[in-house]
Biopython code that builds the backbone (N, CA, C, O; Angstrom):
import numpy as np
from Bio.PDB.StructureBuilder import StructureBuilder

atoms = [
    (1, "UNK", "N", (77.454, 142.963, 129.257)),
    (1, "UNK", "CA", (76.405, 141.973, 129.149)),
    (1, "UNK", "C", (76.345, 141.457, 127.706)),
    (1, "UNK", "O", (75.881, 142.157, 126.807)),
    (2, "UNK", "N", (76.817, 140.237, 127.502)),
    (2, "UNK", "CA", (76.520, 139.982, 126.187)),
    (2, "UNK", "C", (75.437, 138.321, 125.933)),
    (2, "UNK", "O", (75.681, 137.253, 126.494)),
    (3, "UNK", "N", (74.388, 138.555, 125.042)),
    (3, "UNK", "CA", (73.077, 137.796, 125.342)),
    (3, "UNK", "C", (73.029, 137.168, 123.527)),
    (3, "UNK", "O", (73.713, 137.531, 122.571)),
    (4, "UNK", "N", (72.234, 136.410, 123.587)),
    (4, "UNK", "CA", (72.067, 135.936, 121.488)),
    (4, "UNK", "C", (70.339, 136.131, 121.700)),
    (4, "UNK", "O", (69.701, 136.473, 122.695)),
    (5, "UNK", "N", (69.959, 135.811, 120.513)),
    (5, "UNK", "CA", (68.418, 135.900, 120.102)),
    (5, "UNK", "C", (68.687, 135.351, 118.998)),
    (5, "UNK", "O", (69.802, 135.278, 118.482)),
    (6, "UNK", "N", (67.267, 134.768, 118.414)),
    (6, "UNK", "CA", (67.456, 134.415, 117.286)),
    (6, "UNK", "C", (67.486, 135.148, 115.893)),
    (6, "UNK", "O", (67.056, 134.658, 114.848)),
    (7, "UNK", "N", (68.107, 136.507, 116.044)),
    (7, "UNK", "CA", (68.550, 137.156, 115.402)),
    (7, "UNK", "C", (69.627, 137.187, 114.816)),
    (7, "UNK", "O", (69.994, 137.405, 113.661)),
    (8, "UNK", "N", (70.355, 136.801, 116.288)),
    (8, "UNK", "CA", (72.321, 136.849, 116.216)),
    (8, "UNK", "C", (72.112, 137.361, 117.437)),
    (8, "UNK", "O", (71.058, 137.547, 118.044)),
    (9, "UNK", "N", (74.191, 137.747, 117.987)),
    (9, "UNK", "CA", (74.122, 138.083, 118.818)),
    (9, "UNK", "C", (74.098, 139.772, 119.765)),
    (9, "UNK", "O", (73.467, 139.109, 118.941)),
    (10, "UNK", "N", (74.100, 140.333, 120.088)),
    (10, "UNK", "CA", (74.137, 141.252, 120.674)),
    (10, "UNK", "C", (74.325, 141.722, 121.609)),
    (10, "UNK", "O", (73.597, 141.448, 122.563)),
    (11, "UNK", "N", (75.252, 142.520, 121.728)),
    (11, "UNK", "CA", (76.346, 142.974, 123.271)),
    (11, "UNK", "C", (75.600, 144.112, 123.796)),
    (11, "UNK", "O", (75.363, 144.962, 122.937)),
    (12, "UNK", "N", (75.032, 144.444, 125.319)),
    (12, "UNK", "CA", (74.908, 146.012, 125.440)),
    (12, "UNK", "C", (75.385, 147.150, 124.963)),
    (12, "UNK", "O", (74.567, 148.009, 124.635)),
    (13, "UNK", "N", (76.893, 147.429, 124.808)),
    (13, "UNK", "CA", (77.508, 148.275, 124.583)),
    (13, "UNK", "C", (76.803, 148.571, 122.770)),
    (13, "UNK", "O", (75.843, 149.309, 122.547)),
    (14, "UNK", "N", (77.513, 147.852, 121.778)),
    (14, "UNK", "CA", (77.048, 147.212, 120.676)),
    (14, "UNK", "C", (75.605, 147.428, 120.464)),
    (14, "UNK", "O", (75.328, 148.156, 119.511)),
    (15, "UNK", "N", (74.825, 147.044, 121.013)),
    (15, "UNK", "CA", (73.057, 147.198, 120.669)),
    (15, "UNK", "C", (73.164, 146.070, 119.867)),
    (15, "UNK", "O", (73.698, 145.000, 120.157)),
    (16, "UNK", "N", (72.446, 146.491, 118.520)),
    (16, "UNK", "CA", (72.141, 145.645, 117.725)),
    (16, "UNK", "C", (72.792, 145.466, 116.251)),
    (16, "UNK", "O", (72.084, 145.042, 115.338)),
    (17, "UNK", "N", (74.423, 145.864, 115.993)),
    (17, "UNK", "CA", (75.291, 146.167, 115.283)),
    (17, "UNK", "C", (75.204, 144.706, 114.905)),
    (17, "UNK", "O", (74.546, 144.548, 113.877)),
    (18, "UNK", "N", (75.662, 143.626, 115.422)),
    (18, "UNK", "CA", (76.068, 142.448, 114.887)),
    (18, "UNK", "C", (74.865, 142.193, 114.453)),
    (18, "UNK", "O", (74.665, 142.087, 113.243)),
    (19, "UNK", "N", (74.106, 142.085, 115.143)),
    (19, "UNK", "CA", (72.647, 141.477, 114.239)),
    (19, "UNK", "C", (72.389, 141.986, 113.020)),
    (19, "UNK", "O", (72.254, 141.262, 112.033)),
    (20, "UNK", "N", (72.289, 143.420, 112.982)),
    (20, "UNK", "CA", (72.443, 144.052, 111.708)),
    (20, "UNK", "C", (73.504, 143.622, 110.711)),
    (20, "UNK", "O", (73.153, 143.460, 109.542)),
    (21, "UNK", "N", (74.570, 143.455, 111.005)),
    (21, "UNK", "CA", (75.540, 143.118, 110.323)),
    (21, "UNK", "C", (75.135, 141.190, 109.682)),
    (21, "UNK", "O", (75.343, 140.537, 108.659)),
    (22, "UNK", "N", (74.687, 141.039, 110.603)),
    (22, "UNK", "CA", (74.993, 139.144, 110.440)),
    (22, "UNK", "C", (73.547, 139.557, 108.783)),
    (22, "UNK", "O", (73.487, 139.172, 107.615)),
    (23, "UNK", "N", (72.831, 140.322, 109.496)),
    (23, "UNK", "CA", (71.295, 140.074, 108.940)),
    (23, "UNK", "C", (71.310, 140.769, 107.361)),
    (23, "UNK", "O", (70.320, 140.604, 106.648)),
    (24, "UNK", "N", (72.303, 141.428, 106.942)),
    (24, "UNK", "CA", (72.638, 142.064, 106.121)),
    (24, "UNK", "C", (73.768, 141.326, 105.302)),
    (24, "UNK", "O", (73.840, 141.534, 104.091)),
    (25, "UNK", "N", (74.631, 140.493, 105.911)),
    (25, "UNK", "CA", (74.873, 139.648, 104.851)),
    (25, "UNK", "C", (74.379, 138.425, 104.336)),
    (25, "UNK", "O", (74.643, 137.763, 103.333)),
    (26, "UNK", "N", (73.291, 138.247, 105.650)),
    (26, "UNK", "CA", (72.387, 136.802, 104.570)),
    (26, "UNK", "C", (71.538, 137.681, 103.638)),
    (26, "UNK", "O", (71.235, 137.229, 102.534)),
    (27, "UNK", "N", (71.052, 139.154, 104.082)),
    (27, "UNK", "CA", (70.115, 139.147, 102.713)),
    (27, "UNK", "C", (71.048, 139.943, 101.101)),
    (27, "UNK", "O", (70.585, 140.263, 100.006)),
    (28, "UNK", "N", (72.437, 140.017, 101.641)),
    (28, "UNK", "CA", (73.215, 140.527, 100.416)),
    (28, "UNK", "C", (73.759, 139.596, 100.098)),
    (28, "UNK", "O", (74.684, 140.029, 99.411)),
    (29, "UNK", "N", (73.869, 137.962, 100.141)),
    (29, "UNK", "CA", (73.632, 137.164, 99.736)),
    (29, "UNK", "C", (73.103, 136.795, 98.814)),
    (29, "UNK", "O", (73.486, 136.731, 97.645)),
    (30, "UNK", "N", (71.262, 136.256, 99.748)),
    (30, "UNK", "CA", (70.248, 136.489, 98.847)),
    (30, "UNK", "C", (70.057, 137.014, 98.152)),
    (30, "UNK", "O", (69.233, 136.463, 97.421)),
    (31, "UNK", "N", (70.312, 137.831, 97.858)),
    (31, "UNK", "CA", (70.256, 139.396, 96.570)),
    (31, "UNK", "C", (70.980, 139.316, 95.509)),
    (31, "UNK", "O", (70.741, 139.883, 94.443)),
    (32, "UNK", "N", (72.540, 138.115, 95.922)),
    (32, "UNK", "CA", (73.312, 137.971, 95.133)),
    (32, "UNK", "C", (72.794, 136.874, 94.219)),
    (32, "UNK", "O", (72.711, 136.811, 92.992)),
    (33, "UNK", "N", (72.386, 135.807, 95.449)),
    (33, "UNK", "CA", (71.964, 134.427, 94.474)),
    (33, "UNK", "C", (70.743, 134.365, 93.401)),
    (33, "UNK", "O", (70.443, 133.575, 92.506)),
    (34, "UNK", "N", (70.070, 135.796, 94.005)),
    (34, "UNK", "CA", (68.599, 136.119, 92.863)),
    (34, "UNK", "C", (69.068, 137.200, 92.075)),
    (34, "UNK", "O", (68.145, 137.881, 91.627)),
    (35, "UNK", "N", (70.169, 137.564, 91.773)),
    (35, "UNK", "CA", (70.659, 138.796, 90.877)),
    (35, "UNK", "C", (70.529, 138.449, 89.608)),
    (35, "UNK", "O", (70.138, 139.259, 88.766)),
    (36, "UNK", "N", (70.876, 137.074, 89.291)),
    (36, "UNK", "CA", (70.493, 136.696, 87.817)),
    (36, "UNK", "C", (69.060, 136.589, 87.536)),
    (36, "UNK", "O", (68.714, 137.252, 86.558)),
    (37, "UNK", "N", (68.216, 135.994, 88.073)),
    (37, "UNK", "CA", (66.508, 135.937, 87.837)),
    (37, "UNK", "C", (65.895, 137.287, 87.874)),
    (37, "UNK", "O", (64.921, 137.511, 87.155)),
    (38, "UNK", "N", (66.411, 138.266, 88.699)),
    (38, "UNK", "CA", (65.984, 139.385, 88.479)),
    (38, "UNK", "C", (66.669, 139.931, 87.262)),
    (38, "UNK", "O", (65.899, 140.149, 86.327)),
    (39, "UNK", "N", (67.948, 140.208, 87.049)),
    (39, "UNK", "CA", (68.028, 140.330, 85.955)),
    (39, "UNK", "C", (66.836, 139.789, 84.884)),
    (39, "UNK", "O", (65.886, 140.454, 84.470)),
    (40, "UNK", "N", (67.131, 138.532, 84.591)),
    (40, "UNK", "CA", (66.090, 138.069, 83.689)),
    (40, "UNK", "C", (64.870, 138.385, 83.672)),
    (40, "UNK", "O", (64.421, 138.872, 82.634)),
    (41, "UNK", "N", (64.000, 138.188, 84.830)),
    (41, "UNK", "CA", (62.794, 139.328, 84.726)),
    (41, "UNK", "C", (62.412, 140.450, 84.540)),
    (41, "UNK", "O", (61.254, 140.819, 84.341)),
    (42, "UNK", "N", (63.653, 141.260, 84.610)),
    (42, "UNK", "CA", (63.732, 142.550, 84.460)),
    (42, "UNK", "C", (63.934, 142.920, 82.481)),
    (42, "UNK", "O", (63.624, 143.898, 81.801)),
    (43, "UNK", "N", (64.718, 141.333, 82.081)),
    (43, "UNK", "CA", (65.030, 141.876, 80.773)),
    (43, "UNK", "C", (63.641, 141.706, 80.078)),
    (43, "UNK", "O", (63.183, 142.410, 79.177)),
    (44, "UNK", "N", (62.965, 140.434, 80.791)),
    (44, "UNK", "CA", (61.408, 140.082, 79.858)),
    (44, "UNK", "C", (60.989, 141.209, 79.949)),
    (44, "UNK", "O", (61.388, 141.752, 78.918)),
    (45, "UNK", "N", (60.146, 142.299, 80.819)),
    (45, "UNK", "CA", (59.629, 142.664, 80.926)),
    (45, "UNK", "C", (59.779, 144.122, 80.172)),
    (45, "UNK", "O", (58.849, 144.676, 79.586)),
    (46, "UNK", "N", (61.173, 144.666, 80.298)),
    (46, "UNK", "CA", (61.631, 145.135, 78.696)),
    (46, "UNK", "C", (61.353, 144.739, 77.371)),
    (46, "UNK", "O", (61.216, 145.356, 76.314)),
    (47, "UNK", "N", (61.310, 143.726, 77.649)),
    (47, "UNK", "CA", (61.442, 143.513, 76.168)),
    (47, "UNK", "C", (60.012, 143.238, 75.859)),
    (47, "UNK", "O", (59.752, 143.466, 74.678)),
    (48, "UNK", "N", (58.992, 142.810, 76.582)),
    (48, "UNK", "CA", (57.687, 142.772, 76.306)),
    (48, "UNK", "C", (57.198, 144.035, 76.435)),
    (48, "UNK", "O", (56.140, 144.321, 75.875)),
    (49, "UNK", "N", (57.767, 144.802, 77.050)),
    (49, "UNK", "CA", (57.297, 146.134, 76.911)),
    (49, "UNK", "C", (57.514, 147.327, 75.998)),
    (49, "UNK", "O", (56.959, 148.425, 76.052)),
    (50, "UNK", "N", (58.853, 146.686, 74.762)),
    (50, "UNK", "CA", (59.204, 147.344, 73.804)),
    (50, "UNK", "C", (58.549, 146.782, 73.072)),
    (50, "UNK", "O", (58.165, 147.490, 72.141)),
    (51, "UNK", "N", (58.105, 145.428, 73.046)),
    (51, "UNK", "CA", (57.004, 144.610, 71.631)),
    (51, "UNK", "C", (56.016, 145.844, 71.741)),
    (51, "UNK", "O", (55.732, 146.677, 70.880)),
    (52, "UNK", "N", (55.615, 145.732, 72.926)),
    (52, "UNK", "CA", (54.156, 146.493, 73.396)),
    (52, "UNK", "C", (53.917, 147.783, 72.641)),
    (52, "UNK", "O", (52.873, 148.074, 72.057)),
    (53, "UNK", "N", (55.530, 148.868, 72.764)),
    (53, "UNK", "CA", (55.348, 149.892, 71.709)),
    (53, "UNK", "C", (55.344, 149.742, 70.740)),
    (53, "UNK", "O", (54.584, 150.319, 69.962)),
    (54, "UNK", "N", (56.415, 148.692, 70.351)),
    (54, "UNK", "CA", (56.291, 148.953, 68.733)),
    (54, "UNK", "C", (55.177, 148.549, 68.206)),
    (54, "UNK", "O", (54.988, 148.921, 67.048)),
    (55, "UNK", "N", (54.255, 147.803, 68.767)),
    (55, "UNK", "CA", (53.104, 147.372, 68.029)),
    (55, "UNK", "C", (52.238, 148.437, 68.043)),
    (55, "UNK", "O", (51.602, 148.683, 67.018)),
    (56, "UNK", "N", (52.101, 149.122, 69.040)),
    (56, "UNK", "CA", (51.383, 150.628, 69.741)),
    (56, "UNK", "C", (51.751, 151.540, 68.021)),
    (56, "UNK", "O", (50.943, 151.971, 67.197)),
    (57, "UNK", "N", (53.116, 151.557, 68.005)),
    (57, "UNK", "CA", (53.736, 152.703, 67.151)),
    (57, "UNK", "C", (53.245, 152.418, 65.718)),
    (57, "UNK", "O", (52.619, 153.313, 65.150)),
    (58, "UNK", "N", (53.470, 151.258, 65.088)),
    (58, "UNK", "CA", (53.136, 150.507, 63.942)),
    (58, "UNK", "C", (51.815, 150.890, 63.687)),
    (58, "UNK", "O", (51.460, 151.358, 62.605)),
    (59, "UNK", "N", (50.946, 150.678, 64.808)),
    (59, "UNK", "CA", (49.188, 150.716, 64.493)),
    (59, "UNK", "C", (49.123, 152.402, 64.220)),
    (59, "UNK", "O", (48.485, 153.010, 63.360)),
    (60, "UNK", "N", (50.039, 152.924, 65.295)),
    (60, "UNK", "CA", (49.683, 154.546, 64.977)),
    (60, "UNK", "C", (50.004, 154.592, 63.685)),
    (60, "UNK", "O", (49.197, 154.906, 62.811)),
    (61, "UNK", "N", (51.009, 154.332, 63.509)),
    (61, "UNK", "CA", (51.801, 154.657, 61.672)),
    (61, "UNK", "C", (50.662, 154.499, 60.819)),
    (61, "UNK", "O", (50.114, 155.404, 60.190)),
    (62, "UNK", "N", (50.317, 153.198, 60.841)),
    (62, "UNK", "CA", (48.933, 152.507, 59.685)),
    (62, "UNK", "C", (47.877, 153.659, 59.818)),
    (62, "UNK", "O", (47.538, 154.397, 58.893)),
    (63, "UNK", "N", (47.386, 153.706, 61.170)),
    (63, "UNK", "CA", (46.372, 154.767, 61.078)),
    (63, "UNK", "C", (46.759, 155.740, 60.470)),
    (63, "UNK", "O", (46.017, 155.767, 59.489)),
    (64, "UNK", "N", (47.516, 156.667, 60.392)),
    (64, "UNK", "CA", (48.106, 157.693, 60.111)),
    (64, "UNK", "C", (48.224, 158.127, 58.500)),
    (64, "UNK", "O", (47.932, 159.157, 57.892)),
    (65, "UNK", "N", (48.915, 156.568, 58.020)),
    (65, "UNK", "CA", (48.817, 156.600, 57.132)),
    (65, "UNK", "C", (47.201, 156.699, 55.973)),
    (65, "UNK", "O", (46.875, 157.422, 55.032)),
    (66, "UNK", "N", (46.549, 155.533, 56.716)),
    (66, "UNK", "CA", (45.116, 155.308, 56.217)),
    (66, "UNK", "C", (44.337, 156.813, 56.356)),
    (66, "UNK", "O", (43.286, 157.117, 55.792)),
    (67, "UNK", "N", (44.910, 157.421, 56.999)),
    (67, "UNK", "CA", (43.570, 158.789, 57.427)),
    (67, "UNK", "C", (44.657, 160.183, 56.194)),
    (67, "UNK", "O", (44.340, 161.319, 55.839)),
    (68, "UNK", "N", (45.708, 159.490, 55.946)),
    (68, "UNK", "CA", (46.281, 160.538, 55.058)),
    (68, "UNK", "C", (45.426, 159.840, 53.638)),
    (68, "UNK", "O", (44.735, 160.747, 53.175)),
    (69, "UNK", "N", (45.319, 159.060, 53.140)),
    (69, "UNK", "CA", (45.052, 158.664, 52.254)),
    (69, "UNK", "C", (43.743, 158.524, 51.889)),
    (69, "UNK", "O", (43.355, 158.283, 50.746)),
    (70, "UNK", "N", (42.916, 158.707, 53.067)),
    (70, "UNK", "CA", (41.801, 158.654, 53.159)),
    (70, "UNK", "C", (41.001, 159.246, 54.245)),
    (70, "UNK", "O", (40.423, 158.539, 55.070)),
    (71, "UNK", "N", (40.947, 160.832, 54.262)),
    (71, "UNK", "CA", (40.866, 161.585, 55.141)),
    (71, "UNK", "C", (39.045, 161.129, 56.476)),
    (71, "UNK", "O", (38.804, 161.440, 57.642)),
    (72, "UNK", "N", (38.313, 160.381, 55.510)),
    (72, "UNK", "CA", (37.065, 160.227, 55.801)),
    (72, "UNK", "C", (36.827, 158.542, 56.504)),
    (72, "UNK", "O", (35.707, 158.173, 56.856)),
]
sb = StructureBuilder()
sb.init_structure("model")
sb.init_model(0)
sb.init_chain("A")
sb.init_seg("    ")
for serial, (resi, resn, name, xyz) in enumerate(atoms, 1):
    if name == "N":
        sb.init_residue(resn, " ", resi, " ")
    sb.init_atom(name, np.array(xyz, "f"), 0.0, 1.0, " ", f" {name:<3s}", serial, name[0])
structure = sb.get_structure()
C-alpha cells in the first residue's frame, strides 16, 4: 500500500521513513542556510557577555583597590 500526505510519502511496509527522511533534509537545510546568523548571534552574545565581565572585573579591581587604600 503506498499513500502521500502532506508530509511526503509513505509506504506500509516503510511507515514513516521517507517522511522522516524528506523532513530532515528540509530542516538540515534550514539549519544550513541559518548557520551563519546563528553563528553571528552566538558571537554577539559572547562578546557582550565578555564586555559584561570585564567591566564586572575592572569595578571589582577599583573596589579592591579603593578599600586597600582606604580600608574605611
Amino acid at each position: 500500500m503506498i499513500g502521500t500526505s502532506e508530509f511526503g510519502i509513505f509506504t506500509h511496509q516503510g511507515g514513516w521513513i521517507d517522511t522522516y527522511l524528506c523532513a530532515w533534509s528540509c530542516l538540515r537545510y534550514n539549519l544550513l542556510s541559518l548557520y551563519p546568523h546563528i553563528l553571528r548571534y552566538q558571537l554577539v552574545v559572547q562578546l557582550s557577555y565578555c564586555k559584561q565581565v570585564r567591566e564586572t572585573d575592572e569595578d571589582l579591581l577599583a573596589t579592591i583597590l579603593t578599600r586597600r587604600i582606604n580600608p574605611f
